[in-house]
TIKE-941275 format. One line per 8 residues: number of its first residue (from 0); their letters; for each residue x, y, z of C-alpha. Coordinates in pm, whole numbers, plus 50000, padded with zeros to 5 digits. Example, Ala and Ser with C-alpha at 12.3 -4.5 7.8 and 13.67 -1.06 7.14 Angstrom:
<atoms>
0	AS	51230,49550,50780 ~ 51367,49894,50714 .
</atoms>
This chain:
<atoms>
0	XXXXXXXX	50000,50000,50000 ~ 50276,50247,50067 ~ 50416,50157,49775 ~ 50123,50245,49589 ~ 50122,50580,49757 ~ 50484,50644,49668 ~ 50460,50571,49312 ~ 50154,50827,49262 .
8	XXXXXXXX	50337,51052,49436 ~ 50597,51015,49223 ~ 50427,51013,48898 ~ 50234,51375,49024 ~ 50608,51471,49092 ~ 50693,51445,48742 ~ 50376,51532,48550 ~ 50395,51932,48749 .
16	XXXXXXXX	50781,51919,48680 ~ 50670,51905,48277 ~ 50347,52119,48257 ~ 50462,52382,48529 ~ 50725,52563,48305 ~ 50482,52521,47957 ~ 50206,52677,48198 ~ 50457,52964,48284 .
24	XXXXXXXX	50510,53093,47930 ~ 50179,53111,47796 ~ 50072,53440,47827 ~ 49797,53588,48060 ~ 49554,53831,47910 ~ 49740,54102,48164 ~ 50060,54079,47931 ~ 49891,54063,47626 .
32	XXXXXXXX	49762,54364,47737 ~ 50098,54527,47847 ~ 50238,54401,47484 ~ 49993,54622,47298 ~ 50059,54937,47518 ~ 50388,54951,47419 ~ 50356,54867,47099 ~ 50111,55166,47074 .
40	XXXXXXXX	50344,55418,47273 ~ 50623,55304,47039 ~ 50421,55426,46734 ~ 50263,55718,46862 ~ 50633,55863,46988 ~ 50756,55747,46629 ~ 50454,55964,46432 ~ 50511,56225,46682 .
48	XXXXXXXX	50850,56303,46565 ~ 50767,56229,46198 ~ 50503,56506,46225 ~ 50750,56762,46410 ~ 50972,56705,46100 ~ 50718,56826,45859 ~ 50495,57147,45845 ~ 50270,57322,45584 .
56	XXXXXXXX	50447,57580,45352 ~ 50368,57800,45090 ~ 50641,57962,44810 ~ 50630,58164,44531 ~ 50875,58136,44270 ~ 50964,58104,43885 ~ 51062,57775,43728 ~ 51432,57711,43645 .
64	XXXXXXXX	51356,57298,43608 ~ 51109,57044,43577 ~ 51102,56685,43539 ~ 50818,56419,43581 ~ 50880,56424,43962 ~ 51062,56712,44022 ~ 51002,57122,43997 ~ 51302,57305,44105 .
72	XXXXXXXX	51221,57723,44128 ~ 51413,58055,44259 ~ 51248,58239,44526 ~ 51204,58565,44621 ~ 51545,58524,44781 ~ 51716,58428,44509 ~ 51709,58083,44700 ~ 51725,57746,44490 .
80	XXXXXXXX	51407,57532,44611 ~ 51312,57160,44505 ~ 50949,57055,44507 ~ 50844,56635,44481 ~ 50556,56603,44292 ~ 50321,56278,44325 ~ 50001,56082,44248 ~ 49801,56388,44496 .
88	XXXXXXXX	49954,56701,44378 ~ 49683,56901,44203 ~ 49830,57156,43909 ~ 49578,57429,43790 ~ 49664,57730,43568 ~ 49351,57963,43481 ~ 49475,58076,43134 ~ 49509,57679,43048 .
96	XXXXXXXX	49253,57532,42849 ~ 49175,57129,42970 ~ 49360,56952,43141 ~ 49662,57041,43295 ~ 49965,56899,43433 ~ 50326,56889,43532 ~ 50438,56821,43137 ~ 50270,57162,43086 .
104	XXXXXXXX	50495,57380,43310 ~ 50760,57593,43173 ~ 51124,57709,43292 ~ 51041,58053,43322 ~ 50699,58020,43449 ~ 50578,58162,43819 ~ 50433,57933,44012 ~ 50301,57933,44347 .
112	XXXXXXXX	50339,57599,44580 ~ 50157,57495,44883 ~ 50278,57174,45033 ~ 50430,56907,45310 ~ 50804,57102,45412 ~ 51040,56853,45557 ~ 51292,57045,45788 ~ 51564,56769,45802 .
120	XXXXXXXX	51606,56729,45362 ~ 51459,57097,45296 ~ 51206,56940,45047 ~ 50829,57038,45005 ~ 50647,56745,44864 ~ 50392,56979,44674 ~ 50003,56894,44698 ~ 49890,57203,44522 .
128	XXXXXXXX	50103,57354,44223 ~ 49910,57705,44018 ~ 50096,57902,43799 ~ 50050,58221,43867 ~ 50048,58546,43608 ~ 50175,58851,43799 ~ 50060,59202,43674 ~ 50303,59474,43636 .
136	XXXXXXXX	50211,59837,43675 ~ 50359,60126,43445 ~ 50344,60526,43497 ~ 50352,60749,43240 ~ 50200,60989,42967 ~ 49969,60911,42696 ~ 50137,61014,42360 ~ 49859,60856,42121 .
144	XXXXXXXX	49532,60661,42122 ~ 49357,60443,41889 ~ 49011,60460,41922 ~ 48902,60176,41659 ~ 49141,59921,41829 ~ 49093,60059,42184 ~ 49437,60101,42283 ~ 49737,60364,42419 .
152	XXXXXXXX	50084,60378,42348 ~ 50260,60517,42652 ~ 50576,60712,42742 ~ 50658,60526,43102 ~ 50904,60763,43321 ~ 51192,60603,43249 ~ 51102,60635,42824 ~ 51054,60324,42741 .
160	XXXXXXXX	50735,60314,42520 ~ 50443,60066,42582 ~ 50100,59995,42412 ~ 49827,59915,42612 ~ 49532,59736,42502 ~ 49228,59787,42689 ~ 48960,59514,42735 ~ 48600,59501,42808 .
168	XXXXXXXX	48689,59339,43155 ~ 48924,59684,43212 ~ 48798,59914,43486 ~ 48921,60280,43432 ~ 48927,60542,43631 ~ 48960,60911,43684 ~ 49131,61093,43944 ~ 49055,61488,44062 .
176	XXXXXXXX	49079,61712,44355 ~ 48726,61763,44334 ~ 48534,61413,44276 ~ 48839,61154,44369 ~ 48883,60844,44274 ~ 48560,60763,44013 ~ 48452,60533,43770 ~ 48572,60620,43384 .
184	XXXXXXXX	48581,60546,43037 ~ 48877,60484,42783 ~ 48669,60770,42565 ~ 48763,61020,42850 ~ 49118,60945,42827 ~ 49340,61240,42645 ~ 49672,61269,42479 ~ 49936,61390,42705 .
192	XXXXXXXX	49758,61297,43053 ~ 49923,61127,43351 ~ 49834,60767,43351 ~ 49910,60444,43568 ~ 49821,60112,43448 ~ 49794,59768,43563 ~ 49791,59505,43363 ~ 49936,59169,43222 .
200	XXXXXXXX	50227,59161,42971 ~ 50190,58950,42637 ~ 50372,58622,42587 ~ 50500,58748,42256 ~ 50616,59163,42289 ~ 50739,59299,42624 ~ 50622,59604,42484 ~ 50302,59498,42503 .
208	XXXXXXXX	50059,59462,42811 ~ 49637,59382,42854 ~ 49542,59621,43117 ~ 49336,59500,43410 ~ 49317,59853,43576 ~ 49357,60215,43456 ~ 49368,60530,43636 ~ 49459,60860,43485 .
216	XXXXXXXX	49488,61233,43616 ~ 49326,61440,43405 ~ 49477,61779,43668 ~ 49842,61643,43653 ~ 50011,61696,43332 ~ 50249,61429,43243 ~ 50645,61391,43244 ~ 50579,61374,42843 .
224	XXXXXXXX	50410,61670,42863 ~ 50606,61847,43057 ~ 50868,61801,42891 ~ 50738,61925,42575 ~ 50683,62240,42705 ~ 51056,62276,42827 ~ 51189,62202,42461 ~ 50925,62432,42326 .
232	XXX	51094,62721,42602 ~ 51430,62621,42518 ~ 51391,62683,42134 .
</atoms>
């Protein structure tokens, strides 16, 4: 009988000695649960420094490169900036008729860039690309106008001369001590007035610009004029 005893004894003995340790390293739902913490504070602290690597910037500058993932510009600064380009970057020009894309962008060209900056390669990876058309503004005189074509040629200050087309979408203006600044008409403008004009200049002649805005000062003769009168004096 106690050898019975002793043998079952023995046989318990051995059966804990072989399921104890495989018991031990199955885990409990606690470290499952300690497992996935981690794993989650591990990838939160990794996005958090992704994100403090990257920030939302705009820039404005003119093309000097482009390739079918790459649009390198000059800033304001004078600066040399690459842009990525992918799959989500959206490219709009309003003078562009259908569809339009990177293939359509020109050295030369002004574009303006909003976009994903990364501080540690310098890069913006570019989600919206528009080419932009900046106006230019001249002052001058009015030596001539051509009333069936509806346009001025202009003496600017510094002599160059410019001809101005003027377009139904062109808002003119007149400018007087008395009334201010008021609504005009191209038939009110006269030779030899003071003139500013905004406008847009053509792809093909520098010389020539579509104005967007026109104000002229009927009370203030112009530079051309004015100098007129001196020669006239002088001889």
């Amino acid at each position: 009988m106690i050898k019975r005893i002793f043998l079952f004894l023995l046989l318990v003995s051995c059966f804990l000695l072989v399921v104890a340790p495989a018991y031990a390293a199955t885990p409990t739902p606690e470290d499952k649960t300690d497992q996935i913490r981690d794993q989650l504070i591990t990838n939160i602290a990794s996005r958090v420094a992704q994100l403090k690597l990257v920030e939302k910037r705009g820039i404005v500058g003119i093309v000097s490169n482009v390739t079918n993932t790459q649009i390198t510009i000059t800033d304001s600064q004078n600066n040399t900036r690459f842009v990525d380009v992918d799959e989500l970057t959206k490219f709009s020009n309003p003078a562009a008729k259908g569809v339009f894309g990177i293939s359509d962008i020109t050295n030369g060209s002004t574009v303006g860039i909003l976009g994903l900056y990364n501080k540690e390669s310098r890069r913006i990876l570019a989600r919206f690309v528009d080419v932009i058309t900046v106006p230019i503004v001249i002052h001058g005189g009015v030596s001539s106008i051509d009333n069936k074509s509806y346009s001025l040629d202009i003496t600017t200050e510094e002599g160059k001369q410019m001809t101005v087309d003027v377009e139904t979408l062109t808002r003119t203006y007149s400018y007087t001590q008395k009334t201010g600044l008021i609504r005009s008409g191209f038939s009110r403008i006269k030779e030899n007035s003071n003139i500013i004009v905004v406008g847009i200049l053509n792809k093909n002649d520098e010389n020539t610009l579509t104005a967007t805005r026109i104000i002229f000062f009927p009370e203030i003769p112009s530079s051309l004029k004015a100098n007129s009168v001196l020669k006239n004096l002088q001889e």
